[in-house]
Biotite code that builds the C-alpha atoms (Angstrom):
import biotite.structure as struc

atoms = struc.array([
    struc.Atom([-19.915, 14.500, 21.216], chain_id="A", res_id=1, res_name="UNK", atom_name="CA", element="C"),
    struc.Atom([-16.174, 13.823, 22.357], chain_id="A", res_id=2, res_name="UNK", atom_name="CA", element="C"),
    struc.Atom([-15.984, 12.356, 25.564], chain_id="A", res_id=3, res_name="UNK", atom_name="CA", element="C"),
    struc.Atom([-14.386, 13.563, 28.169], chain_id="A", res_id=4, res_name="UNK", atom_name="CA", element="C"),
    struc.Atom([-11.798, 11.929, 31.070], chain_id="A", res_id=5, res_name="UNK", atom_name="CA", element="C"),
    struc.Atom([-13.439, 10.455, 33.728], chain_id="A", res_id=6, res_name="UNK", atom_name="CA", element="C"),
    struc.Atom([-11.298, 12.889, 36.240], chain_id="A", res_id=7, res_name="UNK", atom_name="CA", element="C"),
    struc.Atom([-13.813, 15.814, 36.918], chain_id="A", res_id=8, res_name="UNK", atom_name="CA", element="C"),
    struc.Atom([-10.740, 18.158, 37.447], chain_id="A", res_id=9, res_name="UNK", atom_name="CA", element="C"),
    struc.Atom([-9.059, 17.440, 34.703], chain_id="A", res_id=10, res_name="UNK", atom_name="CA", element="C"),
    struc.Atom([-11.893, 17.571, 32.525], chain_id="A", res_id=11, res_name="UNK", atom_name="CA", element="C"),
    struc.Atom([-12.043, 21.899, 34.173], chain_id="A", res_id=12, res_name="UNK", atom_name="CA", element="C"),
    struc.Atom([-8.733, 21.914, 32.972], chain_id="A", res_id=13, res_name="UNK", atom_name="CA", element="C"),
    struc.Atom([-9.193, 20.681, 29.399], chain_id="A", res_id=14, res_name="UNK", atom_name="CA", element="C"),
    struc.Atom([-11.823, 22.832, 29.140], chain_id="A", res_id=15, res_name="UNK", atom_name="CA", element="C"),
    struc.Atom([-10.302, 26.123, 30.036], chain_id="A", res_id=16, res_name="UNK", atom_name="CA", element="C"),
    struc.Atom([-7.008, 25.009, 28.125], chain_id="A", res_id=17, res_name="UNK", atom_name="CA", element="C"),
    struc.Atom([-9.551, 24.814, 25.031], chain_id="A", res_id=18, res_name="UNK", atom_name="CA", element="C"),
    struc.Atom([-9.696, 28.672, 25.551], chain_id="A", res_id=19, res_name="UNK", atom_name="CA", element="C"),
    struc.Atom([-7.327, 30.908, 23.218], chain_id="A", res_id=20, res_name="UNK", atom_name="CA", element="C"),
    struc.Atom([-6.644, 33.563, 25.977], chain_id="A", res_id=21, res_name="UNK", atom_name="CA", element="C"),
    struc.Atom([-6.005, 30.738, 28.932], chain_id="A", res_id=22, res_name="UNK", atom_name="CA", element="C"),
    struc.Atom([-3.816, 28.785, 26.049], chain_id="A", res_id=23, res_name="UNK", atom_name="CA", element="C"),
    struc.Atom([-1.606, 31.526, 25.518], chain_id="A", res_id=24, res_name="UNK", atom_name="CA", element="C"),
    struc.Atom([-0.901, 32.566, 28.908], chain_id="A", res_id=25, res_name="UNK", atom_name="CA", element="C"),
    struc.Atom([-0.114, 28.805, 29.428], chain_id="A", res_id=26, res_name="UNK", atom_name="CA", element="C"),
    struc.Atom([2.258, 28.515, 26.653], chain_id="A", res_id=27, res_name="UNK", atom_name="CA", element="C"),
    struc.Atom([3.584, 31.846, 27.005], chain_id="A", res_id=28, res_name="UNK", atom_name="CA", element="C"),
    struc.Atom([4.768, 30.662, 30.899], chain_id="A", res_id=29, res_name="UNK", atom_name="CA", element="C"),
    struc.Atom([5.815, 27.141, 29.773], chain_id="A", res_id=30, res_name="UNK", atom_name="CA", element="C"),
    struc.Atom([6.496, 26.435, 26.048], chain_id="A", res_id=31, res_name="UNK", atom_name="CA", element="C"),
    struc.Atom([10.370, 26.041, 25.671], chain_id="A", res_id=32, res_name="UNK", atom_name="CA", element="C"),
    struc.Atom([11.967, 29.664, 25.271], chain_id="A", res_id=33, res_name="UNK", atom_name="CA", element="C"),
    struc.Atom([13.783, 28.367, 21.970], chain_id="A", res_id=34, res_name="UNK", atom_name="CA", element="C"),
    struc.Atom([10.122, 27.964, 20.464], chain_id="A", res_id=35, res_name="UNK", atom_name="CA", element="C"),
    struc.Atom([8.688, 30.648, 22.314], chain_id="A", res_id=36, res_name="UNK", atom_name="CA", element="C"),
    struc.Atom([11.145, 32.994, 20.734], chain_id="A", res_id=37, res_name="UNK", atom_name="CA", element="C"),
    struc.Atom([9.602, 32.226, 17.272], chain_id="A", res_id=38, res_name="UNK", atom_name="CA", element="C"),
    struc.Atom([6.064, 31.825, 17.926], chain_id="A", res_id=39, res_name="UNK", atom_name="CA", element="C"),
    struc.Atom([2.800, 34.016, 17.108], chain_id="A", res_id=40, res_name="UNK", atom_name="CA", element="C"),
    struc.Atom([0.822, 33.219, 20.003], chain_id="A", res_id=41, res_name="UNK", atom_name="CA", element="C"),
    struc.Atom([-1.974, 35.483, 18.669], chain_id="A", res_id=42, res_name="UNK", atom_name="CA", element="C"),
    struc.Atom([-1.895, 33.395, 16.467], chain_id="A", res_id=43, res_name="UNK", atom_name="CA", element="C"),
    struc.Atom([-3.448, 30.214, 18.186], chain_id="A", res_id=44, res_name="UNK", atom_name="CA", element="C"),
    struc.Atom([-6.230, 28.124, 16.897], chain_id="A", res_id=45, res_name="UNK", atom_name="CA", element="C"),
    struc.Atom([-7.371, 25.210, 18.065], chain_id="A", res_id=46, res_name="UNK", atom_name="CA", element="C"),
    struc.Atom([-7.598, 21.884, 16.294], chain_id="A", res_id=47, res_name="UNK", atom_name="CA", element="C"),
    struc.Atom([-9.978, 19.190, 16.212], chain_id="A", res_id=48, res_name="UNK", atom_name="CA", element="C"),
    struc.Atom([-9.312, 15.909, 16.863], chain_id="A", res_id=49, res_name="UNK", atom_name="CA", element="C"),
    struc.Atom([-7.362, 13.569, 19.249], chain_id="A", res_id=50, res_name="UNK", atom_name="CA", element="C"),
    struc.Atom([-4.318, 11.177, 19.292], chain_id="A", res_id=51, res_name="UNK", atom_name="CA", element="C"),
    struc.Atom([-5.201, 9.244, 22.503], chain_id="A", res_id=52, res_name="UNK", atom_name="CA", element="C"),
    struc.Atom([-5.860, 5.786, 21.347], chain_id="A", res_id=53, res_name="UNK", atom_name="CA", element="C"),
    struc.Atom([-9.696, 5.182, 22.648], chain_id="A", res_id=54, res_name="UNK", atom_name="CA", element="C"),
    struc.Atom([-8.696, 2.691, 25.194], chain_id="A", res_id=55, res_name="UNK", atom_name="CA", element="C"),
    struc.Atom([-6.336, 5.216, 27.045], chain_id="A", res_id=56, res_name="UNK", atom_name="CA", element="C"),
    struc.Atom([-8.757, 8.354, 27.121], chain_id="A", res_id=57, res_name="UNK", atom_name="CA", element="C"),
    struc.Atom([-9.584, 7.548, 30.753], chain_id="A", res_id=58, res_name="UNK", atom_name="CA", element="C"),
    struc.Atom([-5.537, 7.826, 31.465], chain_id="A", res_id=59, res_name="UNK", atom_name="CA", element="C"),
    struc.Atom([-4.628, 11.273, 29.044], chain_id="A", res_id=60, res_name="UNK", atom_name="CA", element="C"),
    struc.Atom([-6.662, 13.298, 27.348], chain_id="A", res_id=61, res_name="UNK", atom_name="CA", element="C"),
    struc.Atom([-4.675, 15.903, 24.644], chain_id="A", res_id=62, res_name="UNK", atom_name="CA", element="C"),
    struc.Atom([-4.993, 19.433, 22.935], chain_id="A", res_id=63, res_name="UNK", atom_name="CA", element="C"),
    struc.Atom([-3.920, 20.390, 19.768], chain_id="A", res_id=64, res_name="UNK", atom_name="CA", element="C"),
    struc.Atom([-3.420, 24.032, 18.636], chain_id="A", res_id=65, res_name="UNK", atom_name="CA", element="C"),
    struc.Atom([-1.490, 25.158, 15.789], chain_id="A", res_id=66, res_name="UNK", atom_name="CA", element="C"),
    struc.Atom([0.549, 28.758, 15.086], chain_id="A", res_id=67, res_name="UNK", atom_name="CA", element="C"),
    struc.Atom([2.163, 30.790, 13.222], chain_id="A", res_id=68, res_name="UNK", atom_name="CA", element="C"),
    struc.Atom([6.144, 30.730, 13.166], chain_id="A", res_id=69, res_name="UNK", atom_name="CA", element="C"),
    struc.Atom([8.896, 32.530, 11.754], chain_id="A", res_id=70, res_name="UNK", atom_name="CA", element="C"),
    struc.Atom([9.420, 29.155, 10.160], chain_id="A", res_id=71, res_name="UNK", atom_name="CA", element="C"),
    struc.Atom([6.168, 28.390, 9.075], chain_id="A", res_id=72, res_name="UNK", atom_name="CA", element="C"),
    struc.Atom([3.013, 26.458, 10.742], chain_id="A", res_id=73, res_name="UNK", atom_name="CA", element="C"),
    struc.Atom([3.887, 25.126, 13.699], chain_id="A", res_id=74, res_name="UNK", atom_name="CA", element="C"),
    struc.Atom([1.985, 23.289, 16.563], chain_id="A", res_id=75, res_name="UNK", atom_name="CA", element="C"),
    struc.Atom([1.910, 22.686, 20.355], chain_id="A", res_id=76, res_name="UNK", atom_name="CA", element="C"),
    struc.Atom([0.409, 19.553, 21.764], chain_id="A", res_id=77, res_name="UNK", atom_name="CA", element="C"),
    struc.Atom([-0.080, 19.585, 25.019], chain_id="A", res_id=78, res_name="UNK", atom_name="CA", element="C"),
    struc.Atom([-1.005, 15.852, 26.918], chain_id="A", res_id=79, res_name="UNK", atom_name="CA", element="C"),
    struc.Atom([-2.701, 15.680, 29.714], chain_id="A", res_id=80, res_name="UNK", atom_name="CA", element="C"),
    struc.Atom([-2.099, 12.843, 32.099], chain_id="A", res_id=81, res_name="UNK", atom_name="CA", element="C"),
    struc.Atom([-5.182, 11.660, 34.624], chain_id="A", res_id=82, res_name="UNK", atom_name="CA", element="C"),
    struc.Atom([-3.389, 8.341, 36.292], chain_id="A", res_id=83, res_name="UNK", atom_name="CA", element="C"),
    struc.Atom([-1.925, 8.557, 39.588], chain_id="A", res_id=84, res_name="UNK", atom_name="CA", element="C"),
    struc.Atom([0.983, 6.160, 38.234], chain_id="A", res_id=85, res_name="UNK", atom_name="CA", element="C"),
    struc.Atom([3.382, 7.683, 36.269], chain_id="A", res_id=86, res_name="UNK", atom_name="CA", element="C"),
    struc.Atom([4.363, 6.041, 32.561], chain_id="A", res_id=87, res_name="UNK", atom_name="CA", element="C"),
    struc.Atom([8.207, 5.416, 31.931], chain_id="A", res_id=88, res_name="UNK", atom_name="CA", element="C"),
    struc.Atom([7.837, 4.999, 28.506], chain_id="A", res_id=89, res_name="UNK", atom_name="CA", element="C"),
    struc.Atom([6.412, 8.717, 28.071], chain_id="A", res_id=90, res_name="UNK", atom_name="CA", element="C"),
    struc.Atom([8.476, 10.269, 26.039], chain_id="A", res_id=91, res_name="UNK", atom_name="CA", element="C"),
    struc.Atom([8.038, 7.534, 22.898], chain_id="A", res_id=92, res_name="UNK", atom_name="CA", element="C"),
    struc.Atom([3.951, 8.295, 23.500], chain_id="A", res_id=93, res_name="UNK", atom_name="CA", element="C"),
    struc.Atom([4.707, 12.008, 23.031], chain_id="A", res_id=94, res_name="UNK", atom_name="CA", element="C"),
    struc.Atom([7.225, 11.319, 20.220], chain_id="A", res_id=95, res_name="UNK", atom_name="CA", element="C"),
    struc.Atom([4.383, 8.971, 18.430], chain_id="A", res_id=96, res_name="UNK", atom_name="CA", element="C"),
    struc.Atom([1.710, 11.717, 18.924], chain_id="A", res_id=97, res_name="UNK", atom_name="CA", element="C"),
    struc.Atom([4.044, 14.416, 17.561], chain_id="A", res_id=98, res_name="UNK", atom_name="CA", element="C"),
    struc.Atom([4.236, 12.545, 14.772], chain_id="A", res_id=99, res_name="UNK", atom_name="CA", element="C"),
    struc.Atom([1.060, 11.465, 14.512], chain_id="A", res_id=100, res_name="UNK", atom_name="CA", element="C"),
    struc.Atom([0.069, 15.635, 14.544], chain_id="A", res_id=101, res_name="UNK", atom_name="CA", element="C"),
    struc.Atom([3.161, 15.936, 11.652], chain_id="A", res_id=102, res_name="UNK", atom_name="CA", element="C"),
    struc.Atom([1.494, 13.081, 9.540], chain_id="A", res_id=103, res_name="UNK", atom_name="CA", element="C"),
    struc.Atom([-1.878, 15.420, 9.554], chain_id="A", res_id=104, res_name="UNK", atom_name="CA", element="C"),
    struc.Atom([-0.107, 17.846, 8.590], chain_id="A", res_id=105, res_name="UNK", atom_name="CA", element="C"),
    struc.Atom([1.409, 16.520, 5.569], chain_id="A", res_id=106, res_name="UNK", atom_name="CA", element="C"),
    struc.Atom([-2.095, 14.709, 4.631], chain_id="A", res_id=107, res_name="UNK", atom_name="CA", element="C"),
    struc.Atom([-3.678, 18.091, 4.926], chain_id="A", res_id=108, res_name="UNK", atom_name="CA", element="C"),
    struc.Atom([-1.358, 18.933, 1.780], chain_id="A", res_id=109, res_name="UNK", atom_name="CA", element="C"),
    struc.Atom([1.554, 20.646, 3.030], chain_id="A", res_id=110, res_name="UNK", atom_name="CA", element="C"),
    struc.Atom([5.078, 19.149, 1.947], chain_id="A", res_id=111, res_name="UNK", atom_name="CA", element="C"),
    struc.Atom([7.340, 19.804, 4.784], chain_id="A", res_id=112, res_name="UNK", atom_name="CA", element="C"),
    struc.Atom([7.203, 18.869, 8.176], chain_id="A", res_id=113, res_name="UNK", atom_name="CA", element="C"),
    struc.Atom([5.827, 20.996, 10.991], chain_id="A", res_id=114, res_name="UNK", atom_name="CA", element="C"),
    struc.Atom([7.779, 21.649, 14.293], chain_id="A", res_id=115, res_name="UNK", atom_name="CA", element="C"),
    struc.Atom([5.692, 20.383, 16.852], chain_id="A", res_id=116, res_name="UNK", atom_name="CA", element="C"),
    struc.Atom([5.979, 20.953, 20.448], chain_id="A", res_id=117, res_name="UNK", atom_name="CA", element="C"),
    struc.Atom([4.976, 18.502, 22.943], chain_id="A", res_id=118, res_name="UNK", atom_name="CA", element="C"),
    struc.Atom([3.625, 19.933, 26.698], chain_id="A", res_id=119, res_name="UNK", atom_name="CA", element="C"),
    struc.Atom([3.331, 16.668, 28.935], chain_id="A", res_id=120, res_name="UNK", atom_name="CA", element="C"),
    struc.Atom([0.775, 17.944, 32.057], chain_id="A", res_id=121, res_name="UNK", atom_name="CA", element="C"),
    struc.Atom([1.509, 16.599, 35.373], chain_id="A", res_id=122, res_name="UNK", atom_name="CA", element="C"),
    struc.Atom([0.172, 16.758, 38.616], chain_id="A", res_id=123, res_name="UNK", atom_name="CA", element="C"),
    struc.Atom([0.526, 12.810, 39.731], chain_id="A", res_id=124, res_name="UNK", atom_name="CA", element="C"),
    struc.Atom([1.741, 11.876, 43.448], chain_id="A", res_id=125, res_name="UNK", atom_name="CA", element="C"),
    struc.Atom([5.782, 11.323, 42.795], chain_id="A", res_id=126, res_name="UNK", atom_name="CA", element="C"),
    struc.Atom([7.486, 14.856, 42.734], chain_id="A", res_id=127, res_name="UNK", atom_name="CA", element="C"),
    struc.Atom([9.153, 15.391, 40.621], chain_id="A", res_id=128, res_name="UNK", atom_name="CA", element="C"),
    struc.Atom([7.918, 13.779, 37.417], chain_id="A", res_id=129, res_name="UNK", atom_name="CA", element="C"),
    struc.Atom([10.572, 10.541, 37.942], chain_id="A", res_id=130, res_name="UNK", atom_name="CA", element="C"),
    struc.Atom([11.436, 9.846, 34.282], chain_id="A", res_id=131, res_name="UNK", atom_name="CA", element="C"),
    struc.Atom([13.204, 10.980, 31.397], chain_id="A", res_id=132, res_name="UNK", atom_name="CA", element="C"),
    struc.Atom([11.465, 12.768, 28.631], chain_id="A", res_id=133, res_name="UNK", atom_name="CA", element="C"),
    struc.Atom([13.817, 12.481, 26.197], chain_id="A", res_id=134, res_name="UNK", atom_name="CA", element="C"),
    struc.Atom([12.929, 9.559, 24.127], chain_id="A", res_id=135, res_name="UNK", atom_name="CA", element="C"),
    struc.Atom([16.356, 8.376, 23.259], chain_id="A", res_id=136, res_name="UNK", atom_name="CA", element="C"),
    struc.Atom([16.490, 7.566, 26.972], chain_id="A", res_id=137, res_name="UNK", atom_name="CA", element="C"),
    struc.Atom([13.988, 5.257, 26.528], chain_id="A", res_id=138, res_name="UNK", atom_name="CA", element="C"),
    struc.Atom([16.295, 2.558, 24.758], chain_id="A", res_id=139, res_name="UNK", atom_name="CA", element="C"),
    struc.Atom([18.797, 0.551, 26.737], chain_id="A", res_id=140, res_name="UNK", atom_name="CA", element="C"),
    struc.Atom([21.672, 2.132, 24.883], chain_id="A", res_id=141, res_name="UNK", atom_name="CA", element="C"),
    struc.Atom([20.569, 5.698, 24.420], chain_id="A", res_id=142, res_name="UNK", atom_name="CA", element="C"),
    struc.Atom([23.880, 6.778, 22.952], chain_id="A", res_id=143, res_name="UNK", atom_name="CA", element="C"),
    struc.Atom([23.593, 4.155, 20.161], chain_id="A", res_id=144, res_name="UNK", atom_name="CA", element="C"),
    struc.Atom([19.970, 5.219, 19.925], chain_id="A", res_id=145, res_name="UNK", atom_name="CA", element="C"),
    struc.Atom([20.845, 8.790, 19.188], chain_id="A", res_id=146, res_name="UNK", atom_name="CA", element="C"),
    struc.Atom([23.543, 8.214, 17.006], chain_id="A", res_id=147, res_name="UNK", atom_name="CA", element="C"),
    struc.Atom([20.767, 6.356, 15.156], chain_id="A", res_id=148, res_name="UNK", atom_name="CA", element="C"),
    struc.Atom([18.158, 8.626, 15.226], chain_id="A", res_id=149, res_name="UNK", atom_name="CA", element="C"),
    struc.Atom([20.256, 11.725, 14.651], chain_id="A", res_id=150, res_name="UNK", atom_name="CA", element="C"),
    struc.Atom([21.215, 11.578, 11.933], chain_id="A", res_id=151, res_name="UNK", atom_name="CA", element="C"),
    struc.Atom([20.620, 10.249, 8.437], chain_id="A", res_id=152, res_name="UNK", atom_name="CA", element="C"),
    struc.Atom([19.581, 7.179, 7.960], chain_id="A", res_id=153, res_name="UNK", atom_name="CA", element="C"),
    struc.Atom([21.397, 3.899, 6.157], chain_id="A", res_id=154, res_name="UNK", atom_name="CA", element="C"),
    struc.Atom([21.135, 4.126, 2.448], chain_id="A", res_id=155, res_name="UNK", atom_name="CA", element="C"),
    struc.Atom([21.941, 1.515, -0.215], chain_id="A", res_id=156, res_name="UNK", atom_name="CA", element="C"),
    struc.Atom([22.217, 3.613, -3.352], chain_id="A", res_id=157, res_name="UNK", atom_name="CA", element="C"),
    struc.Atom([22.671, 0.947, -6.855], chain_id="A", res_id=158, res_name="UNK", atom_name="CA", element="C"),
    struc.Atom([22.792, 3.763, -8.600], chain_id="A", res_id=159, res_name="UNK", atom_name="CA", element="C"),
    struc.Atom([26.266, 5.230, -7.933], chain_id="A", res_id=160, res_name="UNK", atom_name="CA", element="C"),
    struc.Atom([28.161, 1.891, -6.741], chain_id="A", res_id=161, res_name="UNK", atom_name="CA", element="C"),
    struc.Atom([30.543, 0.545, -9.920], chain_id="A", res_id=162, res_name="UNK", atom_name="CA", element="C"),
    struc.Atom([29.346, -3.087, -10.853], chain_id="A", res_id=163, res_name="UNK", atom_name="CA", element="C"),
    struc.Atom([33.236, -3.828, -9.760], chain_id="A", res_id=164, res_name="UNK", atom_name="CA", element="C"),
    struc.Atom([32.167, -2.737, -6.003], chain_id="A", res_id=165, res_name="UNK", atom_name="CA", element="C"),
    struc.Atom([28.857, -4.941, -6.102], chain_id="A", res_id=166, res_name="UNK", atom_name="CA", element="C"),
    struc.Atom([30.485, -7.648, -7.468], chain_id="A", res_id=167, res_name="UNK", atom_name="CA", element="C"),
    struc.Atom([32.332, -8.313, -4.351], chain_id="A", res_id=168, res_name="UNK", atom_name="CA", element="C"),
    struc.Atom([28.991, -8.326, -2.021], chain_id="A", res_id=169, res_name="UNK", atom_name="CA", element="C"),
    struc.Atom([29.024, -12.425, -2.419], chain_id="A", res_id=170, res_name="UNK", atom_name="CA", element="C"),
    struc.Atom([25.658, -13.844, -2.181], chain_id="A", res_id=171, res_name="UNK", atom_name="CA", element="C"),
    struc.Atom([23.750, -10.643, -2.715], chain_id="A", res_id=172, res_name="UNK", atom_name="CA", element="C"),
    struc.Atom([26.163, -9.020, -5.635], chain_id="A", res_id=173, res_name="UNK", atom_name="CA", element="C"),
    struc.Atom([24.205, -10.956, -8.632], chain_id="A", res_id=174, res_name="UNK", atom_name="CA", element="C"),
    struc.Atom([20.633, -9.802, -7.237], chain_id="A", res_id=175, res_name="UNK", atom_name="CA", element="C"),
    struc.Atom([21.996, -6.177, -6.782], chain_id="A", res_id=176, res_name="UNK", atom_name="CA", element="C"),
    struc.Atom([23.778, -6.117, -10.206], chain_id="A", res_id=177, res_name="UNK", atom_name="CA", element="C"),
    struc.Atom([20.585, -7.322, -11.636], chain_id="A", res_id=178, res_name="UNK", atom_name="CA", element="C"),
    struc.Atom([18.320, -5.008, -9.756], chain_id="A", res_id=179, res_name="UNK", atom_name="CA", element="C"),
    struc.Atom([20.631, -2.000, -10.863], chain_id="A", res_id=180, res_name="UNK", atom_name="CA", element="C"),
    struc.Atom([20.454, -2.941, -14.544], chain_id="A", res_id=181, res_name="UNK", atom_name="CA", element="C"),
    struc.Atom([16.483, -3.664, -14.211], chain_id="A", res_id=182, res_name="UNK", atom_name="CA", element="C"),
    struc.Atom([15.541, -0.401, -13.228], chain_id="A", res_id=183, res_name="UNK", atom_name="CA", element="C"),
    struc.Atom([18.414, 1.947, -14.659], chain_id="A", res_id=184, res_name="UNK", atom_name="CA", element="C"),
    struc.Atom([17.091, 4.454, -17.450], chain_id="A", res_id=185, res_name="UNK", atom_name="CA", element="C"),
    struc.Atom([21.352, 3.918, -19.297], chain_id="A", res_id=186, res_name="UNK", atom_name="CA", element="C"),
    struc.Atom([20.854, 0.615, -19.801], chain_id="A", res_id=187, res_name="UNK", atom_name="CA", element="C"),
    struc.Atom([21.099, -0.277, -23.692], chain_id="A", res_id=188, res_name="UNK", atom_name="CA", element="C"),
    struc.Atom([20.632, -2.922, -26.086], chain_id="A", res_id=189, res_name="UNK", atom_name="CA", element="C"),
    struc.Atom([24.538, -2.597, -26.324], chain_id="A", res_id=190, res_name="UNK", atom_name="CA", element="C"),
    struc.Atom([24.659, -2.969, -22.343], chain_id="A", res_id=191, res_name="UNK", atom_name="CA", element="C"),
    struc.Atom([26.225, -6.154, -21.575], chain_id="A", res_id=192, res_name="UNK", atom_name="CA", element="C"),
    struc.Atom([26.372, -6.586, -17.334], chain_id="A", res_id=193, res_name="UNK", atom_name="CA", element="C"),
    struc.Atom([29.292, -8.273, -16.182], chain_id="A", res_id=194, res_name="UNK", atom_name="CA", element="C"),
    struc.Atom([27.783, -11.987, -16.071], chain_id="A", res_id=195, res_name="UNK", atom_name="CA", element="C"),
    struc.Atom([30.795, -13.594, -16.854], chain_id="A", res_id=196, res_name="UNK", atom_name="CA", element="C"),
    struc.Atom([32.538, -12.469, -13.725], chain_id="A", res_id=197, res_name="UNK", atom_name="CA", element="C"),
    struc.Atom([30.302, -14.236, -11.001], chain_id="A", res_id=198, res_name="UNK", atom_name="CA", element="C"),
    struc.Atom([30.644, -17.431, -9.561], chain_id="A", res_id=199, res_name="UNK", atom_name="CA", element="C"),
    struc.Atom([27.582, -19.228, -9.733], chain_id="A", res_id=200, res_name="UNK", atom_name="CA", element="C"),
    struc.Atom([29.006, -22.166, -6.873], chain_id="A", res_id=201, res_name="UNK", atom_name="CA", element="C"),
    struc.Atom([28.450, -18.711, -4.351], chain_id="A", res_id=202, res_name="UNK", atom_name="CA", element="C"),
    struc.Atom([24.969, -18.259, -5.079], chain_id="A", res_id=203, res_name="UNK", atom_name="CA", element="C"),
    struc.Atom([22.181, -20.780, -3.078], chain_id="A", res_id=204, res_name="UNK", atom_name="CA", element="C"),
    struc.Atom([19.214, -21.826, -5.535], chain_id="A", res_id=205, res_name="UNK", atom_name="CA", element="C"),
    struc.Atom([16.881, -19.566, -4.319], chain_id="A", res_id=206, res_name="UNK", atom_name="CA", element="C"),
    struc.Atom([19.295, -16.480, -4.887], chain_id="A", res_id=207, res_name="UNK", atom_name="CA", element="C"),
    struc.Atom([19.528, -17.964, -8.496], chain_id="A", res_id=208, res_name="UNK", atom_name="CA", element="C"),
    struc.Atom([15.882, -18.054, -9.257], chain_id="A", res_id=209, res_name="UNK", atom_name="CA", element="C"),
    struc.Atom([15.217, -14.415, -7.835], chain_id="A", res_id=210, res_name="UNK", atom_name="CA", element="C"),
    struc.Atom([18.147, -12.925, -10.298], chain_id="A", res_id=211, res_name="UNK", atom_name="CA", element="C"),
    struc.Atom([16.787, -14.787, -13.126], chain_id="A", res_id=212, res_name="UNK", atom_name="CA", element="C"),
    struc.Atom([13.600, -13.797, -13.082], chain_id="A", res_id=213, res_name="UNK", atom_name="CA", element="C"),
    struc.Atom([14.977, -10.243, -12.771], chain_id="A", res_id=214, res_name="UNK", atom_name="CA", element="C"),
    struc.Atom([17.320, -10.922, -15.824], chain_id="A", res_id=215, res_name="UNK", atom_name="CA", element="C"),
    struc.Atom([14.191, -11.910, -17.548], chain_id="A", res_id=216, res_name="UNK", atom_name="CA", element="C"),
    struc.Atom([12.125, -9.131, -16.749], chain_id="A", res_id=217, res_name="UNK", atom_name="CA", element="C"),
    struc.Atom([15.150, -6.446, -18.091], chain_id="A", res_id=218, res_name="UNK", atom_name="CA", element="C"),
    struc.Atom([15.643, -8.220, -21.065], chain_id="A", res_id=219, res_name="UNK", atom_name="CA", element="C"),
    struc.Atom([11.724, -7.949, -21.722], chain_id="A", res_id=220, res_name="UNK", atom_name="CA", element="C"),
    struc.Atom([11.679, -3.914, -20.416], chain_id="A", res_id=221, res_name="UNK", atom_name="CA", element="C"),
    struc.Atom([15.242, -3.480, -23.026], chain_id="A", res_id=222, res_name="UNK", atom_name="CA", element="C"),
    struc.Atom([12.850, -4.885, -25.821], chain_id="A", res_id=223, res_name="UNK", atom_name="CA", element="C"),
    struc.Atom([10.260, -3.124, -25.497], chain_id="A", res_id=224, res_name="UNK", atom_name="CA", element="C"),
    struc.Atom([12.297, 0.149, -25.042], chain_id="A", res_id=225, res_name="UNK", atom_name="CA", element="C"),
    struc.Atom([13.650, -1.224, -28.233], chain_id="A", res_id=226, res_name="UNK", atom_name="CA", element="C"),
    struc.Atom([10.313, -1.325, -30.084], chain_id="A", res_id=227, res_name="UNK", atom_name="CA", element="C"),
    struc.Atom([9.593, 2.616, -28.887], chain_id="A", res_id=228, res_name="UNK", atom_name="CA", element="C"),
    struc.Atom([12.632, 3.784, -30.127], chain_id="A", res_id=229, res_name="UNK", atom_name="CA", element="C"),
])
């Protein structure tokens, strides 16, 4: 049997949240109108399960229901918090059980994420609630953070940089080169890399030993796509 918080009162609370009809009056008064706007609340069924790592369930206990959206499945997860001492750090707790609730999703088969909505449940001593819930906020340079987390995120792509462009990256230019001509499907017998053109004084010893076992490891992959053929 799950156990319940310690907190009689919000244990009552839990349990009538666990209701469909008291759920959707609740999110129908407080889900974000954006969401709200979209939603099937009819459509409400609750989930099993719980997020609350086991040594915190006498601090928060959590409900999971999912819905119907004009978008597809959706969620709302609403955390309850018990302690009389408020946590700063909030927001990343409901960002990590967000996506812990996306992560089921996609391991339940589906290949896109779900929009979930997090509900934090207060009724703690300090009025108001005294911290930010925007998780970006939590960082000590939240503009940098949300620059960061905005948007997409740093890619090194081998594939379309010119061996010309990596062969000005210095210490790293003969791994990359290497690493590009390893695992690229236009690489032929007839394929000669630019060898000639690097500097082996740049590279350390180490550098040297990781590129030539890549080197050896294409030359063996070019054979055998040599014997197929």
């Amino acid at each position: 049997m799950e156990r319940l918080p310690t907190m009689p009162h919000d244990a009552v609370f839990r349990q009538m949240l666990m209701q469909k009809e008291v759920a959707r009056d609740f999110l129908a008064i407080h889900l974000p109108e954006p969401f709200l706007d979209i939603c099937d609340l009819d459509s409400l069924k609750l989930e099993s399960g719980s997020f609350v790592e086991d040594n915190l369930r006498s601090r928060y206990s959590d409900i999971l229901y999912s819905l119907h959206t004009q978008h597809g499945p959706g969620y709302v997860y609403a955390l309850i918090e018990h302690q009389s001492r408020s946590d700063r750090l909030m927001a990343f707790r409901l960002m990590r059980y967000a996506i812990a609730a996306m992560q089921r999703h996609l391991d339940a088969g589906h290949d896109t994420l779900p929009l979930v909505v997090p509900i934090l449940f207060y009724h703690g001593p300090e009025s108001p609630w005294p911290y930010s819930l925007n998780w970006h906020n939590m960082f000590a340079k939240p503009d940098m953070a949300k620059a960061l987390y905005s948007h997409e995120f740093a890619l090194v792509d081998l594939t379309i940089m010119p061996d010309n462009q990596l062969l000005q990256h210095r210490r790293i230019a003969m791994l990359e080169l290497l690493q590009k001509t390893y695992s690229s499907t236009r690489f032929k017998r007839t394929a000669r890399p630019p060898y000639h053109a690097f500097n082996a004084g740049s590279f350390d010893g180490r550098a040297t030993q990781c590129a030539g076992q890549l080197y050896v490891e294409s030359r063996k992959r070019r054979r055998t796509r040599g014997a197929d053929s």
